[in-house]
C-alpha positions in Angstrom: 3.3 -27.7 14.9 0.5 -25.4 15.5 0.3 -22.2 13.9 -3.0 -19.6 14.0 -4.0 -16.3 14.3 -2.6 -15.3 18.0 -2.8 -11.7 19.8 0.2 -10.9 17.9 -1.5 -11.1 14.5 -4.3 -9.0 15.8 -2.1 -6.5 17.2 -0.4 -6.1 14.1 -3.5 -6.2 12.0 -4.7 -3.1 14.8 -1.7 -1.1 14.5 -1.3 -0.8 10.3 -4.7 0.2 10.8 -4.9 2.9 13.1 -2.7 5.8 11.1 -4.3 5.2 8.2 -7.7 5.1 9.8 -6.9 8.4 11.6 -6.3 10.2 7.6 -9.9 8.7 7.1 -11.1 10.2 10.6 -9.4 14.2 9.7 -11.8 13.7 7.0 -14.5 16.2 7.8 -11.4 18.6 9.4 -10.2 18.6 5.7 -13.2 18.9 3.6 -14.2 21.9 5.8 -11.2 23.8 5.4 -10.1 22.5 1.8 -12.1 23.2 -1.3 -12.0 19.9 -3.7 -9.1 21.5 -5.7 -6.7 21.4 -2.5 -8.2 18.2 -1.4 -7.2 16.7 -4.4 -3.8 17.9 -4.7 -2.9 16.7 -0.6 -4.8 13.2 -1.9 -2.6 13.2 -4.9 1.1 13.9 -3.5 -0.3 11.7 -0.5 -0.8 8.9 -3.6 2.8 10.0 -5.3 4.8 9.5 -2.6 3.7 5.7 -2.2 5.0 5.4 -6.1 8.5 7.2 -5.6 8.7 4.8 -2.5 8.8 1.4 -4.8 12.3 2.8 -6.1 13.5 3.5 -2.9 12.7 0.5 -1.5 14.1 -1.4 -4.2 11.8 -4.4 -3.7 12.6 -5.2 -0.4 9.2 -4.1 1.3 8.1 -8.0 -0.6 11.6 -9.5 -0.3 11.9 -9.1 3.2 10.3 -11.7 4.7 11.1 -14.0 2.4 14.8 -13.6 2.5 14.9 -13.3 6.8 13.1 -17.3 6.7 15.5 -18.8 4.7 17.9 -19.3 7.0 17.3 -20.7 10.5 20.3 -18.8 12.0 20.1 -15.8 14.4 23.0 -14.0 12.7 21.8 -14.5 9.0 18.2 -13.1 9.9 20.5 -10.0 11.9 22.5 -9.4 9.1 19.4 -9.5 6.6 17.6 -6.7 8.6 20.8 -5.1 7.9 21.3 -5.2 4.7 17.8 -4.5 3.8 18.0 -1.2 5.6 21.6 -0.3 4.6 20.4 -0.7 0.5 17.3 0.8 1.0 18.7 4.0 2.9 21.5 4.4 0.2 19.2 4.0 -2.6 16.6 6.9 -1.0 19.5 9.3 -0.8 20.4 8.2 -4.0 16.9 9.0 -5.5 16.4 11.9 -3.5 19.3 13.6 -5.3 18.5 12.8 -8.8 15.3 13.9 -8.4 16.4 17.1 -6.9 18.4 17.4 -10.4 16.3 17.0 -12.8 13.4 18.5 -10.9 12.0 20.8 -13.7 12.2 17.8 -16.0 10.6 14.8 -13.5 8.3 17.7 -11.9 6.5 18.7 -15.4 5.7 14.6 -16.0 4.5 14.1 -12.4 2.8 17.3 -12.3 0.2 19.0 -15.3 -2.2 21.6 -13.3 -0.8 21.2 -9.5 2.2 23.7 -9.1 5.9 22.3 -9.1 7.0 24.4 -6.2 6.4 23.8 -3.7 4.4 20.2 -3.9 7.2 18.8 -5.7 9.8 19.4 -3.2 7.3 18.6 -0.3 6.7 15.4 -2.0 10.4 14.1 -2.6 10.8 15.3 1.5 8.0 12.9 2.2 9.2 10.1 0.5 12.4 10.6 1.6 11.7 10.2 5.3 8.9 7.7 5.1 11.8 5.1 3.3 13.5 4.6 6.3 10.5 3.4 7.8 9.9 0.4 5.3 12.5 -2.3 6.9 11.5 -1.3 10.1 7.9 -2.1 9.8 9.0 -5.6 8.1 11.4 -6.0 11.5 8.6 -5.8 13.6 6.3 -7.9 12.2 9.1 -10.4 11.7 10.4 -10.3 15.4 6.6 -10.8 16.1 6.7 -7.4 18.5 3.3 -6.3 18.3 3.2 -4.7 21.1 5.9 -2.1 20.0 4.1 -1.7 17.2 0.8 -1.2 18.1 2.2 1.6 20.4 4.7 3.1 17.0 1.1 3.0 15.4 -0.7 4.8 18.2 1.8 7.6 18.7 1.8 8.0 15.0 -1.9 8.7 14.9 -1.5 11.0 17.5 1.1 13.0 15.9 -0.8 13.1 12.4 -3.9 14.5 14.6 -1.5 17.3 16.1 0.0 18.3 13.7 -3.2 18.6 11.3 -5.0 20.8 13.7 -1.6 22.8 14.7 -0.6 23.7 11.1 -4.3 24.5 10.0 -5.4 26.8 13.2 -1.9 28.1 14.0 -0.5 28.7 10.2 -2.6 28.0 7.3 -5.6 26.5 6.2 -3.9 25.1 3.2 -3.3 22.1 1.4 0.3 23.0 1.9 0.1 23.0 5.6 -2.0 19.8 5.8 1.4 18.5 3.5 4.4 19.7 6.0 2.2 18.4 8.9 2.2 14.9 7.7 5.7 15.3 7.1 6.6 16.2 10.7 4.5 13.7 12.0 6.5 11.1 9.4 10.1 12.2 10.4 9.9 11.8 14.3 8.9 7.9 13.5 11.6 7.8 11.0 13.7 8.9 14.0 12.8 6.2 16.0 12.9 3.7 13.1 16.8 4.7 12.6 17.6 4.3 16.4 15.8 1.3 16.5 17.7 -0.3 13.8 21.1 0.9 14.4 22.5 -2.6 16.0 21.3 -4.4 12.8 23.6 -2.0 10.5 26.3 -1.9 12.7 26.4 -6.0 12.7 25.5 -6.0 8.6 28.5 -3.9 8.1 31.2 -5.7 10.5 30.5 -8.6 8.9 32.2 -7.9 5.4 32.9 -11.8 4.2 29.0 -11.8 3.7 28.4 -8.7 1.0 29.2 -11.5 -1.9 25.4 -12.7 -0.7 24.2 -9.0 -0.8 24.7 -8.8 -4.5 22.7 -12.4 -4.5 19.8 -11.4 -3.2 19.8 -8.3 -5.0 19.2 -10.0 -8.1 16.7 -11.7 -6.1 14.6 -8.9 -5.0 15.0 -5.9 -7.9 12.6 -7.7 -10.0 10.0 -6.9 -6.9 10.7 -3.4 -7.6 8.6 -3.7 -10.9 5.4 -6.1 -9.0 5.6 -3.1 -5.9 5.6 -0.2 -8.7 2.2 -2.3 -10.4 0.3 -1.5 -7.0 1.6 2.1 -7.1 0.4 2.6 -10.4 -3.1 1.5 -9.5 -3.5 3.9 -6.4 -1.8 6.2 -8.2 -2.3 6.2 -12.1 -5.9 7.5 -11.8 -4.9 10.5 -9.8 -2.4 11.4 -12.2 -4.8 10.8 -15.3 -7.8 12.7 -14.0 -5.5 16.0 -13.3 -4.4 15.8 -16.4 -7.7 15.4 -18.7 -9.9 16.8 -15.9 -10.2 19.8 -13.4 -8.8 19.6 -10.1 -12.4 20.2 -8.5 -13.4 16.6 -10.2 -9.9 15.1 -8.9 -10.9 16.1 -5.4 -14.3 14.8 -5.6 -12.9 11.3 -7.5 -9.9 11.1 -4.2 -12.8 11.9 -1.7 -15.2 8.4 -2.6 -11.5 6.7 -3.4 -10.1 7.9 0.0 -13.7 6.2 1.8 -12.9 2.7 0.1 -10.0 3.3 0.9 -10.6 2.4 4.6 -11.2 -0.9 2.8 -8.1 -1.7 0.8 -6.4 -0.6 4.9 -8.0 -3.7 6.3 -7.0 -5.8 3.3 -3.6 -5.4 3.3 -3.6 -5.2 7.1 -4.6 -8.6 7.7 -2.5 -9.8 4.7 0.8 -8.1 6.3 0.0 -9.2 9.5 -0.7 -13.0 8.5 2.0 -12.9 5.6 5.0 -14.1 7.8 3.3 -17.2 9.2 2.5 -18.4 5.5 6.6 -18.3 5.0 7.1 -19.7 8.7 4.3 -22.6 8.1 6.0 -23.5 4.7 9.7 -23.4 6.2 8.7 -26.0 9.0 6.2 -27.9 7.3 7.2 -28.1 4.2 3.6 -27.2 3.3 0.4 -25.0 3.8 -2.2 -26.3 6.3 -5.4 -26.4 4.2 -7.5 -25.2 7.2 -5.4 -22.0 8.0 -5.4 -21.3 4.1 -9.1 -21.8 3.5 -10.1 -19.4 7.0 -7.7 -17.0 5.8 -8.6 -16.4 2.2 -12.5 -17.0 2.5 -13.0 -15.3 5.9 -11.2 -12.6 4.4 -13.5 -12.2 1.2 -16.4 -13.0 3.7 -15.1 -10.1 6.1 -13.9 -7.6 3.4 -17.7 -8.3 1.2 -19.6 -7.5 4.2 -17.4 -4.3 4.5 -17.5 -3.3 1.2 -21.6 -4.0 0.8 -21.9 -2.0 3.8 -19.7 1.1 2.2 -21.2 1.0 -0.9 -24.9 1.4 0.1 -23.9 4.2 2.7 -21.6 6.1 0.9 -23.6 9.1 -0.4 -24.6 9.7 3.2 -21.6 9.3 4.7 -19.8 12.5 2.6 -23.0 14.6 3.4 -22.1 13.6 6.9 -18.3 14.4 6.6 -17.7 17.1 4.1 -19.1 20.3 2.6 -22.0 20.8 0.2 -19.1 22.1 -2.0 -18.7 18.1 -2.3 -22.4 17.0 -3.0 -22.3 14.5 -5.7 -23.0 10.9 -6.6 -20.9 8.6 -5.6 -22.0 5.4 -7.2 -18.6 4.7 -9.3 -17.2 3.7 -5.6 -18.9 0.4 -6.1 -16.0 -0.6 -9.3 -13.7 0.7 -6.7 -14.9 -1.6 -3.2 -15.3 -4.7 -6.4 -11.1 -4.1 -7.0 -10.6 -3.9 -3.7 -12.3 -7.4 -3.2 -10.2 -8.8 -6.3 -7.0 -7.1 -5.1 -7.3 -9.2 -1.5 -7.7 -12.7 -3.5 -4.8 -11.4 -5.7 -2.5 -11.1 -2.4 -3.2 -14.9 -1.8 -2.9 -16.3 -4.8 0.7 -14.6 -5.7 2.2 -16.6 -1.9 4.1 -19.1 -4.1 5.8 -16.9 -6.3 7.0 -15.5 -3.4 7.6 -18.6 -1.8 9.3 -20.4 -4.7 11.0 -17.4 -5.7 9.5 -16.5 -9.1 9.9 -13.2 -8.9 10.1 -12.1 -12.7 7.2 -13.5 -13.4 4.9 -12.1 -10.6 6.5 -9.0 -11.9 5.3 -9.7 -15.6 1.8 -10.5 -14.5 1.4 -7.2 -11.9 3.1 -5.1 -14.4 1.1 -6.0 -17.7 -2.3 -5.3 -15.3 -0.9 -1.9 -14.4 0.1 -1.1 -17.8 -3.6 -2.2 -19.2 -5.0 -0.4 -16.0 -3.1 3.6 -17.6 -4.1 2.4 -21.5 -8.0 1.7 -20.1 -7.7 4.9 -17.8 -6.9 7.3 -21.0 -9.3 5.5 -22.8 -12.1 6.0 -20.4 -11.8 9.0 -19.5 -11.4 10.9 -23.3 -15.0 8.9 -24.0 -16.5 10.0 -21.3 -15.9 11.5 -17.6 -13.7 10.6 -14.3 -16.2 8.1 -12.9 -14.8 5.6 -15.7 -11.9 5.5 -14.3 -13.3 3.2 -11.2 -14.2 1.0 -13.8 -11.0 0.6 -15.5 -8.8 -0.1 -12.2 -12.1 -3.1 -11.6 -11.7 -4.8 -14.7 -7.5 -4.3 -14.5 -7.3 -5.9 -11.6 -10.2 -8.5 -12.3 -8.1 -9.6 -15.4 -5.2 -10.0 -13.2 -6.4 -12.2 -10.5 -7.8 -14.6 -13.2 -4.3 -15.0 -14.5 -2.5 -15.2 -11.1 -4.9 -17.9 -10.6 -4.4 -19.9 -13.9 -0.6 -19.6 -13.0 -0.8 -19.9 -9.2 -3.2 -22.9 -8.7 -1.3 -26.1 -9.1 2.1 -23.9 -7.2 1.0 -24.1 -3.7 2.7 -26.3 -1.0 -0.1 -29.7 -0.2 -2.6 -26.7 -0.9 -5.6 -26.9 -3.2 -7.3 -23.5 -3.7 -11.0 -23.8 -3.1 -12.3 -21.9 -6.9 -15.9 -23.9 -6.1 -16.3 -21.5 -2.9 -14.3 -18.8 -4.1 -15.9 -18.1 -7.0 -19.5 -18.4 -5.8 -18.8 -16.0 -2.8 -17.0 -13.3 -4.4 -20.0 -13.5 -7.4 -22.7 -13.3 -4.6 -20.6 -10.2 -2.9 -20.6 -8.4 -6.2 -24.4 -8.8 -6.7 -24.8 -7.2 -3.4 -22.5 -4.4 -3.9 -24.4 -3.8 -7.3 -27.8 -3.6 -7.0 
């Protein structure tokens, strides 16, 4: 059996990109109308959301694929699509509600300087119709239809685009319009996502003799819920931190260089999400990981993402002269820690396959969740000895310290695969260099 990177994988790989590339693109429409405090507010309820979305989600956005390849039945991999968006779908309403309860309570820990109303209330919104969106991406990557979503992507871009520019000319030039227009643009997908899913639900719940193995890969899959919420705290922890020691106009300039590497971490996870389910579907057939699939993916990766991130880093400065207003001059230097965790946080994504695989997922949760933990302690360190650029620094050596334990742990778990550390470590080291001087 012969298994590479076909049109399918580049499609997907296309299509995760393209909405997210389009928020980098509305760049220069949002540094002209925004002053760095709104920027950094849209930025950091954009960053929130992605951390209320681990609980909704409830781990399933990792356990997915996983769970749909154990089986090689039709109506097992059916009725897992169903359950997954059944759980996750009760669990968001579930969350929604609580939140809406204890608002004043939640709102004044999430929230120091930004107002509670009505960012709060816009962010739960967002959340809220994003989550039914999280099995349906999984589906289609799964189903290998990347066609369908390449074209979800596309339309998606288009609506972000249109709604931008018809909330800011026609209503307000206002961080809360830029807000509500990404949350239009979200619910019509979500509508879609729910009609496209529909058949799966409908089969999950006819077949009642199977909830029994519901429960089972609940137990399974919550642990994810704490290794998902590590990678939300990292995108999101420093946000949160710098509003709260710092002043909003530094928070705006801080998510501006973040948002630019940003474009980075896209194609990272990108490629990993799109080449993800034919690690599970090599290992189910095989019994094992083909050493030259394994070695192009995670070294042409580092090799692809270096180049990237070298290139970023020694145009930045110009680039947000280029893009934004001289009401966000600065120096943008501390990027570089940023595009170096970016690089670790790709090698991370490989090296944690076989706790995936083997189903160890406790302690991919302990290792994420320590790093994420260490990455707030070094974030209020930093940044009460000296000012919001240390922050970069912190999330590089977080994330640094956790790929060198995923890698103790990980290397001697793969499938008839040997990780290449010689070539590894030597590239990554010559990258850095680069990135640095």
């Amino acid at each position: 059996m012969k298994i590479r990177l076909n049109n399918s994988t580049i499609l997907f790989t296309v299509g995760a990109m393209i909405p997210k590339l389009m928020v980098f693109l509305l760049l220069p429409f949002y540094t002209h109308y925004l002053v760095p405090e709104e920027y950094g507010i849209v930025t950091t309820v954009n960053a929130i959301y992605s951390f209320l979305l681990v609980f909704m989600g409830l781990g399933y956005q990792s356990s997915t694929p996983r769970l749909y390849y154990e089986k090689n039945n039709n109506d097992y991999k059916v009725r897992i699509i169903g359950e997954s968006f059944t759980i996750v779908s009760i669990s968001s309403l579930l969350l929604m509600i609580l939140l809406l309860i204890f608002d004043q309570q939640i709102g004044g820990i999430v929230f120091s300087k930004i107002p509670l109303s009505p960012y709060y209330y816009l962010l739960i919104i967002y959340s809220l119709s994003f989550s039914f969106q999280i099995v349906f991406q999984s589906l289609l990557r799964l189903e290998d239809k990347g066609k369908i979503y390449l074209k979800i992507s596309i339309l998606q871009a288009l609506l972000l685009l249109l709604t931008n520019l018809t909330f800011v000319f026609f209503i307000e030039a206002s961080a809360v319009s830029i807000i509500l227009a990404n949350i239009v643009a979200t619910v019509i997908i979500t509508i879609i996502s729910i009609v496209y899913m529909f058949p799966y639900v409908k089969f999950y719940l006819k077949n009642r003799f199977e909830y029994k193995e519901t429960f089972e890969h609940l137990k399974f899959t919550t642990p994810f819920v704490f290794h998902i919420l590590s990678w939300s705290i990292f995108s999101v922890s420093d946000r949160i931190v710098i509003e709260k020691y710092d002043t909003l106009n530094n928070l705006g300039i801080y998510s501006l260089g973040a948002q630019i590497t940003a474009v980075l971490m896209i194609v990272a996870t990108s490629i990993n999400q799109a080449i993800n389910p034919k690690f599970f579907e090599m290992n189910a057939k095989l019994g094992y990981l083909k050493k030259d699939f394994m070695d192009k993916s995670i070294l042409g990766s580092t090799i692809f993402l270096g180049v990237g991130a070298i290139v970023i880093s020694k145009s930045i400065n110009y680039v947000i002269k280029i893009v934004s207003s001289d009401q966000y001059n600065y120096d943008y230097e501390f990027v570089n820690f940023l595009l170096i965790s970016i690089l670790f946080h790709n090698l991370y994504m490989y090296f944690a396959f076989p706790f995936f695989q083997r189903k160890k997922s406790l302690s991919l949760t302990i290792i994420t969740f320590s790093s994420a933990i260490l990455n707030i302690i070094l974030n209020i360190i930093f940044i009460n000895i000296g000012d919001f650029e240390l922050i970069a620094l912190s999330t590089m050596i977080s994330k640094g310290i956790m790929v060198l334990v995923i890698l103790i742990y990980s290397k001697d778990e793969f499938s008839g695969y040997k990780l290449p550390l010689m070539k590894i470590t030597l590239l990554l080291t010559l990258i850095i260099i680069l990135i640095l001087i």
